[in-house]
C-alpha positions as CSV (number, residue, x, y, z in Angstrom):
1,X,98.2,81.2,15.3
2,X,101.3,81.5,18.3
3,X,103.7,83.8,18.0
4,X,107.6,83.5,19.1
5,X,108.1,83.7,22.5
6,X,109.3,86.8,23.4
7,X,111.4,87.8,26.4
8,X,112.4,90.3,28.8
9,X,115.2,90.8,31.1
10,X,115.0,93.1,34.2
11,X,118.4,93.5,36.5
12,X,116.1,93.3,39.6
13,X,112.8,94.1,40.9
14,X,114.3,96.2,43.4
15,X,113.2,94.6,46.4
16,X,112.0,91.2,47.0
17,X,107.8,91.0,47.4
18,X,104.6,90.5,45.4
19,X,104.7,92.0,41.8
20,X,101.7,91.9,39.3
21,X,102.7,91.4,35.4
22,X,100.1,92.8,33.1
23,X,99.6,92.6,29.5
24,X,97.8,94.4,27.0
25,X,96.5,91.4,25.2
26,X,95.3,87.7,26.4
27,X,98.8,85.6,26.4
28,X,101.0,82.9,28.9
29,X,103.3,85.0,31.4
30,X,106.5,83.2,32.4
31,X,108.9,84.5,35.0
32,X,112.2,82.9,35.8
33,X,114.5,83.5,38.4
34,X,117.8,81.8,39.1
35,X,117.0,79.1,36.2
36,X,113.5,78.6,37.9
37,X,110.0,79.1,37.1
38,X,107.9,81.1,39.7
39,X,104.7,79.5,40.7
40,X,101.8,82.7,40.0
41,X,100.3,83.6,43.3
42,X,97.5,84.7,41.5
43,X,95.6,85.9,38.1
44,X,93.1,87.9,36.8
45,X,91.3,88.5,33.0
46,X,89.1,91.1,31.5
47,X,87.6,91.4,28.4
48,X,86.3,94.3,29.0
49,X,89.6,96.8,29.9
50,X,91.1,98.3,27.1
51,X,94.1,98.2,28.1
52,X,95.0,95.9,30.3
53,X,93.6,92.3,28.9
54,X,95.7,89.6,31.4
55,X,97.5,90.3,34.8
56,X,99.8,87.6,37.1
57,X,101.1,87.7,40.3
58,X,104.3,86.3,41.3
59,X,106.4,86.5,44.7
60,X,110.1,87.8,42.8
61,X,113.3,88.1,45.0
62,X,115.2,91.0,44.5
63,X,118.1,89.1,41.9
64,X,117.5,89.2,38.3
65,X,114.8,87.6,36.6
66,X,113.0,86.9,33.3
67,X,109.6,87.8,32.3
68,X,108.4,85.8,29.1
69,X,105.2,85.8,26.9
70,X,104.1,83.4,24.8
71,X,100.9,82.7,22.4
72,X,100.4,86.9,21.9
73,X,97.8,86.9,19.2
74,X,99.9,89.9,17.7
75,X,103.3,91.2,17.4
76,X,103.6,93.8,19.9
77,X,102.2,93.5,23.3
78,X,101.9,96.2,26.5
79,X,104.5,94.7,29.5
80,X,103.7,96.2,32.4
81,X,105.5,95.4,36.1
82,X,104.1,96.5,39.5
83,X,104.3,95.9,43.0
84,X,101.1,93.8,43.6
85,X,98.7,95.1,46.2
């Protein structure tokens, strides 16, 4: 079963560049900036990290943005945000 959307709003990434959004658990990440989806540069899965489950790459200018996740198989979920390497 899908859970509710849930989102998360950041004031800025700081500076513009390549940031990777991880998750704790297997679900669709979403980030919008200026009322637009960002295309993913990138992704990788493991089943076998306890902690990290699902990470996405996306190229974020330093204005406001949006991160969303969708279709978490629980309630509560690990966000994490990084500059991508």
């Amino acid at each position: 079963m899908f859970k509710l959307a849930h989102r998360l709003a950041l004031a800025a990434a700081g500076a513009s560049g390549l940031y990777k959004v991880s998750l704790s658990e297997g679900a669709w990440i979403d980030v919008v900036q200026d009322g637009k989806r960002l295309k993913p540069t990138a992704f990788t899965g493991a089943t076998d990290c306890p902690n990290i489950r699902k990470s996405v790459k996306f190229e974020i200018g330093a204005a406001p943005f949006v991160v969303q996740v969708s279709g978490a198989p629980s309630d509560h979920i690990g966000v994490v945000l990084t500059p991508a390497q």
